[in-house]
N, C-alpha and C positions, 0 to 999 in steps of 0.2 A: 550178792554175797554168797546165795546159796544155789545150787543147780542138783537137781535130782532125774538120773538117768533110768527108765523104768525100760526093762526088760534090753538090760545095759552088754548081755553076749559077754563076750571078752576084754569088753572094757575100754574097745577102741574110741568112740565117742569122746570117752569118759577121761582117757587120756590125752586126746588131743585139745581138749578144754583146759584141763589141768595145765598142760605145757604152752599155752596160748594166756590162760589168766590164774599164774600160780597161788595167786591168793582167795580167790574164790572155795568154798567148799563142796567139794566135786561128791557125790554120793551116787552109787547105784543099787540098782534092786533085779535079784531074780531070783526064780524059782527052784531053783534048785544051785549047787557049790559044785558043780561039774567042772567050770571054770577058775574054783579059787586057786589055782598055782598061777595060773595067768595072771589073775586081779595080784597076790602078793608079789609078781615081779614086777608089775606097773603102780605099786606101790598105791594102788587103790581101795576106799573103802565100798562094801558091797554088802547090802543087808539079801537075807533069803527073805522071798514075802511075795502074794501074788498083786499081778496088776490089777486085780478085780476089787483087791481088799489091803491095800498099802499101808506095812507100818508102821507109817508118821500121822502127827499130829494135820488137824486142819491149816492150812498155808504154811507148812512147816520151811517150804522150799521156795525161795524168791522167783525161780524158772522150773518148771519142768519140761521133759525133753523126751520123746518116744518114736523113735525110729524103726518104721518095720516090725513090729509088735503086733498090734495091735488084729492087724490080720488074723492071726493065728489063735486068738481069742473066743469062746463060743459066747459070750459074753461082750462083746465089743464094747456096748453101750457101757458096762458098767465099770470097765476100764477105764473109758473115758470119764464117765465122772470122779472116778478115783485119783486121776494125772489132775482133775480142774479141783480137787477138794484139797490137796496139797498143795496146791501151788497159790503163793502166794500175788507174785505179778503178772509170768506168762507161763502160758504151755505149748508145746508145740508140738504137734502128733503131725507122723510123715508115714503114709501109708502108698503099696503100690497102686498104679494103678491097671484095672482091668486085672484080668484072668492069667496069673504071670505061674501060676504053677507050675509049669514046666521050666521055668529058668532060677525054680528054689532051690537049692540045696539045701535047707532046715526043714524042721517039721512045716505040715500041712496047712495052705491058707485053706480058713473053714472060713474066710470073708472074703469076698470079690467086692470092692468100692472103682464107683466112678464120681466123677466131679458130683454130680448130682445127689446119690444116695450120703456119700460123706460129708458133702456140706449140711445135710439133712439130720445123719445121725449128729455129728459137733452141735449143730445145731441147738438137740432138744436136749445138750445137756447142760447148753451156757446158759447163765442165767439174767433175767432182764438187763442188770445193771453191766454185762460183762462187752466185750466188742470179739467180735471172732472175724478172721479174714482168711482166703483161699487164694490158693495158686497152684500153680501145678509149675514140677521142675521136666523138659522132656528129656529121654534119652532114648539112644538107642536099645542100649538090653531090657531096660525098664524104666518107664517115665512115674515120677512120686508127686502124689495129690499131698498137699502142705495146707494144715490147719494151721492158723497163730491165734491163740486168745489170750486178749490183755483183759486182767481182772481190774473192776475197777472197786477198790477196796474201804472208800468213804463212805 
């Protein structure tokens, strides 16, 4: 019912969900309103707030969703517990993989992840009762290590 896009850019994610399942409630969050003329022509809603310290309630959000974020974070870890403290069913954190700096066009990764280290941090922030799964998507300009964690909320 509810999808929270954390560190949502311009809101493309956000809009392509939206126009895929119009009933759903599509929400984004970033740190700054650099982007609000964009978010108001996609007719999207966008709170300012960081990924470190998000401000919704505990499982506010049935999905959360972070694309490429996370990297850029000095802080990674506590990101991550912040996407799994609101989320109520699933989260899904999509990070590149390897040393892709040079094919950024946004600010700076301060995190290089591989299979190993990112399934390690997701790891220590799921917690006993939760399921977390990996995959990696390859490409050629830049292949994305894929976290999924389903809360299990009994």
């Amino acid at each position: 019912e509810s999808v929270l896009d954390v560190g949502c850019g311009t809101g493309i994610a956000a809009s392509i969900i939206k126009a895929c399942q119009p009933r759903l409630e599509i929400v984004g969050v970033e740190p700054n309103d650099n982007a609000s003329e964009i978010w108001k022509s996609r007719n999207l809603t966008v709170k300012i707030g960081s990924a470190t310290n998000l401000p919704f309630e505990d499982g506010e959000f049935d999905t959360v969703i972070s694309s490429h974020v996370v990297e850029h974070i000095d802080s990674d870890s506590k990101a991550i517990k912040e996407i799994l403290r609101v989320s109520k069913r699933k989260a899904i954190i999509v990070v590149p993989e390897g040393d892709v700096d040079a094919k950024n066009f946004g600010s700076p990764h301060v995190n290089i992840y591989n299979r190993k280290n990112f399934s390690k941090l997701v790891n220590q922030a799921v917690s006993d009762l939760d399921q977390a799964s990996f995959s990696i998507i390859p490409h050629i300009h830049m292949s994305n290590l894929v976290a999924e964690v389903w809360k299990n909320n009994d």
